[in-house]
C-alpha positions as CSV (number, residue, x, y, z in Angstrom):
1,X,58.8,51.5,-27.3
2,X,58.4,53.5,-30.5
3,X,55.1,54.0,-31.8
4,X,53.2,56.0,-34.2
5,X,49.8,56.2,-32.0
6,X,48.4,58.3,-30.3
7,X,49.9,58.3,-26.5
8,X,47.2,57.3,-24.8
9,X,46.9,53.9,-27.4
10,X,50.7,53.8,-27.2
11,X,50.3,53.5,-23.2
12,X,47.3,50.6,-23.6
13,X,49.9,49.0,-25.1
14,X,52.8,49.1,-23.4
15,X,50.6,47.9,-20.7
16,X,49.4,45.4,-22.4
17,X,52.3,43.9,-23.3
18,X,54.1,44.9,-19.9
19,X,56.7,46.8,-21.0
20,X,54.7,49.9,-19.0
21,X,53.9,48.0,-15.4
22,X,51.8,48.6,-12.7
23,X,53.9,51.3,-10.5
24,X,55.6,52.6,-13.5
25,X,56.0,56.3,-13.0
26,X,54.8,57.4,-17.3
27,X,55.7,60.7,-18.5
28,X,54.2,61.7,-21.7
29,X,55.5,64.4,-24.1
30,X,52.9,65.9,-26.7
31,X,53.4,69.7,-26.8
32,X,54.0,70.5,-30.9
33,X,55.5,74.1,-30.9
34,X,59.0,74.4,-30.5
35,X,59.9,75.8,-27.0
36,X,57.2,73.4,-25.3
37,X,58.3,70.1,-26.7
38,X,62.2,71.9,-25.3
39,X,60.3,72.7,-21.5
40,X,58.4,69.2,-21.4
41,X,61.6,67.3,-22.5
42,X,63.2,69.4,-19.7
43,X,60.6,68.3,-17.4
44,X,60.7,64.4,-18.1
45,X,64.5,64.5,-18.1
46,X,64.5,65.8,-14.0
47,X,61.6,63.3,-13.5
48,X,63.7,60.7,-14.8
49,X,66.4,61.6,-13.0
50,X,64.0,61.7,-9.8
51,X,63.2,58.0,-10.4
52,X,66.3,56.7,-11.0
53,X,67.5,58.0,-7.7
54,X,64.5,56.5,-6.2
55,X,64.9,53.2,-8.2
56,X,61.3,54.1,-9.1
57,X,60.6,52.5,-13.2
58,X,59.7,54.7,-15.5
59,X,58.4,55.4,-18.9
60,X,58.3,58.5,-21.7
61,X,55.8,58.2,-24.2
62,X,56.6,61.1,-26.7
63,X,54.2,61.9,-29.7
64,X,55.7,62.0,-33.5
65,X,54.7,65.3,-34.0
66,X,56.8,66.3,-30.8
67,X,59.7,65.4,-32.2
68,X,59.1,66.6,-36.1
69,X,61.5,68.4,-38.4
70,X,59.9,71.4,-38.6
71,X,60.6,72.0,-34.2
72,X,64.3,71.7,-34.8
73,X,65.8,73.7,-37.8
């Protein structure tokens, strides 16, 4: 799910709709300079990882500004 809210609105409603369910393990990415947003992707890539071994769902919720222009010139 794509969105321009803010995560926490963006998780309301991916819940609401179910696409985020009960049990779903929910990353979110919202660091804005540079070599964060690289160490959080980082992050939520092993965590992913983790939970498809596990068969655990899972969801990223990134912020627009995380991904920006200006972080990768």
């Amino acid at each position: 799910m794509l969105t321009g809210d803010k995560l926490e609105t963006a998780e309301n409603i991916g819940r609401s709709c179910n696409l985020i369910q009960p049990g779903f393990e929910v990353m979110h990415i919202a660091q804005k300079e540079k070599d964060k947003v690289e160490i959080a992707i980082r992050e939520a890539k092993w965590k992913f990882l983790e939970c498809k071994q596990t068969g655990k769902p899972k969801a990223i919720l990134i912020e627009g500004e995380s991904l920006g222009k200006p972080h990768f010139k």
